[in-house]
N, C-alpha and C positions, 0 to 999 in steps of 0.2 A: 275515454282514452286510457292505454298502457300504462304510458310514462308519461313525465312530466319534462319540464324544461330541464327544470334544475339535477333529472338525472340522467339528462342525454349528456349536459357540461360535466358531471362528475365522472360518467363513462371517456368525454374525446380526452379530457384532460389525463386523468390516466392511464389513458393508451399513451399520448403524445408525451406527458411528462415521467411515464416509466413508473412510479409508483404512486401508491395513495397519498402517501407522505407526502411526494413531491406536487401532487396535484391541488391537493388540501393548501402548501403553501402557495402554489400558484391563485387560486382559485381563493384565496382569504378567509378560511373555514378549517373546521376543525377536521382533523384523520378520518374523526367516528360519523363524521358528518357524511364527509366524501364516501367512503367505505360502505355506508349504513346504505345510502344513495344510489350505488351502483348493485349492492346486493338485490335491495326492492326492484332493481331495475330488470335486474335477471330472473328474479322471483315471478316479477310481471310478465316477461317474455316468453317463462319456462324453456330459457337458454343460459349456458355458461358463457359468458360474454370470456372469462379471462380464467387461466389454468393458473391456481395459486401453491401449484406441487412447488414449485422454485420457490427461488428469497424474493424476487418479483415476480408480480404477477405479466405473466404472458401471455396475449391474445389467442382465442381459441377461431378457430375457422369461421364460424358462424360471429364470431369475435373482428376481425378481419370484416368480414362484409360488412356487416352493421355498423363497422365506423363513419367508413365512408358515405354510408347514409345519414347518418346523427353529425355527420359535418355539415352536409349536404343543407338540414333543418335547421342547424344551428343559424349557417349564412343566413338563410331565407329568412327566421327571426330577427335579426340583426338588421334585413335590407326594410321587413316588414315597419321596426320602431323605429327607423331612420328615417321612413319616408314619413309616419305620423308625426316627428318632431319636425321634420322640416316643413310642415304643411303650417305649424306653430312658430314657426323662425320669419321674421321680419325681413328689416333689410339690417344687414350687419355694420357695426363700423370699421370691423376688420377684417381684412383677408391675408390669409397667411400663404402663399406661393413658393414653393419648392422648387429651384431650378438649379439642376448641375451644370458646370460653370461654362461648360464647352457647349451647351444647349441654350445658351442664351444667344439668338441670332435674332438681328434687327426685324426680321417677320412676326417674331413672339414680340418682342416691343413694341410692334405697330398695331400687336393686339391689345397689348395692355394701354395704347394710346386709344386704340377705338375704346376701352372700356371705361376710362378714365372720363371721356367725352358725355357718358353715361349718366353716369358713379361721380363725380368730382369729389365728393366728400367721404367715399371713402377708403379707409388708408388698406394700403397694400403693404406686405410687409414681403419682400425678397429675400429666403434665404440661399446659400449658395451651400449646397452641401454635396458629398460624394453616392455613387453611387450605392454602394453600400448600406448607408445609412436612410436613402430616402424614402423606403419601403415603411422604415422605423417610424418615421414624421408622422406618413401616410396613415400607417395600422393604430400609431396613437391619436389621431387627432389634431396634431397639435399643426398638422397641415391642411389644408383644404385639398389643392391642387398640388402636381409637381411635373414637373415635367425632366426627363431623364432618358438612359442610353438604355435600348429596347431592352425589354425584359427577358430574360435567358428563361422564366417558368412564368408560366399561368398560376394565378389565385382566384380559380373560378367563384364566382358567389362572396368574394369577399373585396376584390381590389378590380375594377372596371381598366379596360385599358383605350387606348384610342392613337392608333397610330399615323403619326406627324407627317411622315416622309422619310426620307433618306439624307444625314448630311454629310457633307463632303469631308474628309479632312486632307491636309496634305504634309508630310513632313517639311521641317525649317529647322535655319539655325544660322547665325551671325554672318555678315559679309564675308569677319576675316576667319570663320571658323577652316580647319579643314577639308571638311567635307565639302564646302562651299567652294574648295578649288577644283573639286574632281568634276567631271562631264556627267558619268553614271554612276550611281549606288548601287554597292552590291548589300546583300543583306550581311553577309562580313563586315564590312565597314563601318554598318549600323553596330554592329555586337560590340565594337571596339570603341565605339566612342559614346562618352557621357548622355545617357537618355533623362528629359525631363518627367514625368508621370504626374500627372495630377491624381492625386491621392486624397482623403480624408485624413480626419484623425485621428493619431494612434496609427497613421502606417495603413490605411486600408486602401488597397489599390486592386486594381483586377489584372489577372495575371493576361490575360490577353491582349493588354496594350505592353505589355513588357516584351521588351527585346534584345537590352546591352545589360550586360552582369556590372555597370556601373550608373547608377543612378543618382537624382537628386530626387524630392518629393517635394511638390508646395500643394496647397488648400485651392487656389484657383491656378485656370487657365490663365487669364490676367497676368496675374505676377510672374508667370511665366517669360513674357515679351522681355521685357530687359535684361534677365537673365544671358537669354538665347544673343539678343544684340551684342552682346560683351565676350559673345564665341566660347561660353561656359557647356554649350553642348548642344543637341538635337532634341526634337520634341515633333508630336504628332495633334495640331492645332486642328480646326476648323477654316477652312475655306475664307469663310464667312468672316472669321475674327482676324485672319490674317492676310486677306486679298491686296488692302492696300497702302500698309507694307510692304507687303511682298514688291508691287509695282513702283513704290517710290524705292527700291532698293539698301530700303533696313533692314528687312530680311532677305533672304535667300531659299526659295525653295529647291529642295532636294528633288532631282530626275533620276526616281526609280528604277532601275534597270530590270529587276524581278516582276515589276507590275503592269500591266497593259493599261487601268486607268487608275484611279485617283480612289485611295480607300475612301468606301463609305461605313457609314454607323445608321438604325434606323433609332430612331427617336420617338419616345413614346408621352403622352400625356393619361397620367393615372389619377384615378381618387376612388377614394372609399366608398361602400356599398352600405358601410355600420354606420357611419355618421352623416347626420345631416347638414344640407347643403343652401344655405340662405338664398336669396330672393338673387342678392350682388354674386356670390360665388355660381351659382346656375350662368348666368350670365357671360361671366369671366371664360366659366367652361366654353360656353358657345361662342366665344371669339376665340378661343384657343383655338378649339378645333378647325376653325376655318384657316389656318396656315397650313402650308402646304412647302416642306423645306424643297423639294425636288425639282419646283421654280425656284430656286434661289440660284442652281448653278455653281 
């Protein structure tokens, strides 16, 4: 063989991290290491992977293609020792499940009740984090599953995806709010009054649930409810988390005039390709997958 593992990583790395420097400290090694690495690599190919005329080195054409292929290998090693650890993974006593806060709908609950029915002893661990951030959990490990608002890009060969359905949301906001006197919403009216956002931490929100230039931000959907009751402002819920509410009239929902039906979101269930997956988390997977939000209504 050409190359080696460890100098296809010191090539992705210093394309994606910009210089040797930079990739050396990603990659936990020394400059002369990564540098020495990617030379040999070039020497082997009898190609210039990277034009070192500038202060960084720049991708050469032949540079450019070949990344995408040494990505391509990289994944495939990574799915290759995940599947040999997992063949050595027992049954775990912990799973760690990622779920953003507006994707937890009693469907995915009555999955983690079939799996529980399974599994009694062992512990789940529920975190509730932003969209943002769940990719983060995923890519380290320190998740198993997550389940989250469809993904805007593919991570072929690195992050699996598996898609839920569709779910519903519908705007709300207090009996005695405002808006809750008028018949139709126009999207002006939404601009002008207080939107809730569920956000992460530090402020990370996605600009496409944003639509009034005056906001509040909380960590969950959840804490959101009391807020909205107290006519502190508007917010864009799930169906699902606020149906009956809505029917016992603590909330109010909003009659969209700009929309013909009822915003949806698709909802995806992700996990990793690089880490392995125990006997209980296999499992978990396969009662996830079987909800289906689109019956929910």
């Amino acid at each position: 063989m050409r190359f080696s593992i460890e100098q296809l990583q010191a090539f992705v790395a210093s394309a994606e991290q910009g210089s040797f420097s930079a990739a050396a400290r990603h990659l936990g090694k020394a400059q002369s290491v990564v540098s020495t690495a990617v030379a040999n690599l070039e020497a082997d190919l009898n190609l210039m992977l990277f034009n070192r005329t500038s202060r960084s080195p720049k991708l050469t054409v032949h540079g450019e293609v070949l990344l995408v292929k040494a990505r391509r290998i990289l994944n495939e090693c990574g799915i290759f020792l995940a599947a040999a650890d997992g063949y050595q993974t027992g049954l775990e006593e912990k799973i760690t499940l990622v779920v953003e806060s507006m994707a937890m709908t009693y469907s995915v609950a009555q999955a983690l009740a079939n799996f529980e029915k399974e599994y009694p002893f062992v512990e789940v661990e529920i975190l509730h984090v932003h969209e943002g951030e769940v990719l983060e959990f995923i890519r380290q490990g320190r998740a198993q599953l997550a389940i989250m608002q469809q993904l805007e890009f593919l991570y072929p060969g690195e992050i699996e995806v598996h898609g839920l359905g569709l779910l519903e949301f519908w705007c709300v906001t207090g009996m005695e709010h405002v808006l809750a006197q008028e018949t139709k919403i126009t999207w002006q009216m939404l601009e002008r009054q207080r939107q809730f956002l569920v956000s992460g931490r530090y402020g990370k929100d996605t600009a496409r649930w944003r639509v009034s230039d005056l906001v509040w931000r909380t960590e969950s959907a959840y804490s959101t409810i009391p807020l909205l009751q107290r006519g502190l402002g508007w917010a864009s819920l799930p169906a699902d988390m606020v149906r009956d509410l809505v029917h016992s009239k603590q909330l109010k929902r909003l009659d969209l005039g700009f929309e013909s039906q009822a915003w949806q979101q698709g909802i995806d269930l992700i996990w990793s390709t690089q880490h392995p997956l125990g006997q209980a988390s296999r499992t978990l997977l396969e009662k996830i997958k079987q909800v289906h939000l689109k019956e929910e209504g």
